[in-house]
C-alpha positions as CSV (number, residue, x, y, z in Angstrom):
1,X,-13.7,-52.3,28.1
2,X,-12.1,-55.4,30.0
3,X,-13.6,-57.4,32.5
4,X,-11.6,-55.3,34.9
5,X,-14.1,-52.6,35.0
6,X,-14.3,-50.7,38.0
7,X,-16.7,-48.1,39.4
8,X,-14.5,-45.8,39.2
9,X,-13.2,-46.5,35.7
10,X,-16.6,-46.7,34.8
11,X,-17.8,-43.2,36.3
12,X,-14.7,-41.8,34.8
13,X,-15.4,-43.6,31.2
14,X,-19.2,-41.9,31.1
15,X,-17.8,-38.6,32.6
16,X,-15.6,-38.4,29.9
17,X,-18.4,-39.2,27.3
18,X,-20.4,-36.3,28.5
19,X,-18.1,-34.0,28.2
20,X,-16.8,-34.3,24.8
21,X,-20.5,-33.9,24.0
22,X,-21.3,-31.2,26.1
23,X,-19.6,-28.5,23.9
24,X,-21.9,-29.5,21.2
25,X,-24.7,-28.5,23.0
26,X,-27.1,-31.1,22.3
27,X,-27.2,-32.8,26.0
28,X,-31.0,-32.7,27.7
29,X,-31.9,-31.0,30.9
30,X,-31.8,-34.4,32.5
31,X,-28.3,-35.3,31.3
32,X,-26.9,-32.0,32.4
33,X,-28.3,-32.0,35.7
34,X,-27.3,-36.1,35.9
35,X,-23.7,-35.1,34.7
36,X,-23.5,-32.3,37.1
37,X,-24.7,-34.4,40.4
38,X,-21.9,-37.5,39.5
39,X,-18.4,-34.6,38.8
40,X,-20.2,-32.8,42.1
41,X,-19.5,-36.2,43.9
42,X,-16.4,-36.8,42.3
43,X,-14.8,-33.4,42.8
44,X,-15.3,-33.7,46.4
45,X,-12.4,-36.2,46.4
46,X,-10.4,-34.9,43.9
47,X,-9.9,-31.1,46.0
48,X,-10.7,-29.4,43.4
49,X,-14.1,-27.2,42.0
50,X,-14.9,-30.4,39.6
51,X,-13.6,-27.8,36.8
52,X,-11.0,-30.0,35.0
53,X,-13.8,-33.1,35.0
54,X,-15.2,-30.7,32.1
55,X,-11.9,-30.5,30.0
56,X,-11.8,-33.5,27.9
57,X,-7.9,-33.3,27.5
58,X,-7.3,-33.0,31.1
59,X,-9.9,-35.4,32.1
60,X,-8.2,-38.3,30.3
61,X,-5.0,-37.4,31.4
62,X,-6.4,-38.0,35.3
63,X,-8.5,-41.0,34.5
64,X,-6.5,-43.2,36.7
65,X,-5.9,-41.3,39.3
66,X,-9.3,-40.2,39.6
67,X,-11.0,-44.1,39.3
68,X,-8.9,-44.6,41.9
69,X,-9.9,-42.1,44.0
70,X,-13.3,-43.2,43.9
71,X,-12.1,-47.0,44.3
72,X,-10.6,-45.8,48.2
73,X,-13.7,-44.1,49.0
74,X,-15.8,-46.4,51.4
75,X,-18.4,-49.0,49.9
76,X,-21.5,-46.6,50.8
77,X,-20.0,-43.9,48.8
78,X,-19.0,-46.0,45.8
79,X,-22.5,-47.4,46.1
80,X,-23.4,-43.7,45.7
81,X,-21.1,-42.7,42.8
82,X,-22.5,-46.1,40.9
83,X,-25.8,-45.2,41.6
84,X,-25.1,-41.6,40.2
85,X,-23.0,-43.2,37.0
86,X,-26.7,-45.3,36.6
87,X,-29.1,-42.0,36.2
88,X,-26.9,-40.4,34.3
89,X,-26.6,-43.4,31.7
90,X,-30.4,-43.3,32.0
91,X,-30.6,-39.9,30.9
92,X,-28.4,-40.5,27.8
93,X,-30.1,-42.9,26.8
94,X,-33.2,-40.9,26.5
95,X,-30.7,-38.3,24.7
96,X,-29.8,-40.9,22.4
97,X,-33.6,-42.2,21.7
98,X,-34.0,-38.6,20.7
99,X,-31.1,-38.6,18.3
100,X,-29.0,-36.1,19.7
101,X,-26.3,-37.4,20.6
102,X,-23.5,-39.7,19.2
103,X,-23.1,-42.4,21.6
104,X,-24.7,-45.9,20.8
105,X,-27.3,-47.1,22.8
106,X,-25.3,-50.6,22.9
107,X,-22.3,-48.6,23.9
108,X,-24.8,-47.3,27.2
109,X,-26.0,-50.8,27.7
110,X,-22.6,-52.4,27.9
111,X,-21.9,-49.7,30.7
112,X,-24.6,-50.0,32.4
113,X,-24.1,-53.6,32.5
114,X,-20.5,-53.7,33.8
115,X,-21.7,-51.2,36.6
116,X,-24.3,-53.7,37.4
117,X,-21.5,-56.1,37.8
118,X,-19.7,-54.1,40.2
């Protein structure tokens, strides 16, 4: 990811993540309940039920539009949707200590530190 990393892009970028491992299955309780809190925050912008942040297909199709969605939202609520992104790249990366998933830990610390960056 470029230096241009945004909150958004970066909410968007673990969203995205999650859900083409969810189907597999082999996300913790943490992670799910992490995943579900950040698309909850995200759908309220998007008018919509949060369903299509679950479709892999669609999901990448609306990356743009939704990072930037969450880019106009004021600073307290991007603080909140960064804050969100954080937990939930906490919880993968006890998912990942466990071996369960396939997402790098190095992948989840670059992440993490572009969203500290933001």
């Amino acid at each position: 990811m470029s230096n241009s990393a945004t909150i958004g892009s970066l909410a968007v970028l673990l969203l995205t993540m999650v859900a083409e491992a969810a189907p597999r299955g082999i996300l913790g309780q943490g992670t799910r309940s992490a995943y579900s809190n950040l698309k909850e925050k995200i759908a309220q912008w998007t008018n919509s039920d949060g369903a299509f942040l679950e479709q892999r297909q669609a999901l990448a199709t609306r990356s743009a539009r939704i990072a930037s969605t969450i880019e106009q939202q004021p600073p307290e609520e991007q603080a909140n949707v960064k804050n969100l992104s954080v937990a939930l790249i906490e919880a993968l990366k006890t998912d990942a200590l466990r071996g369960s998933l396939g997402i790098s830990l190095r992948r989840l610390q670059t992440i993490h530190a572009q969203l500290a960056g933001c």
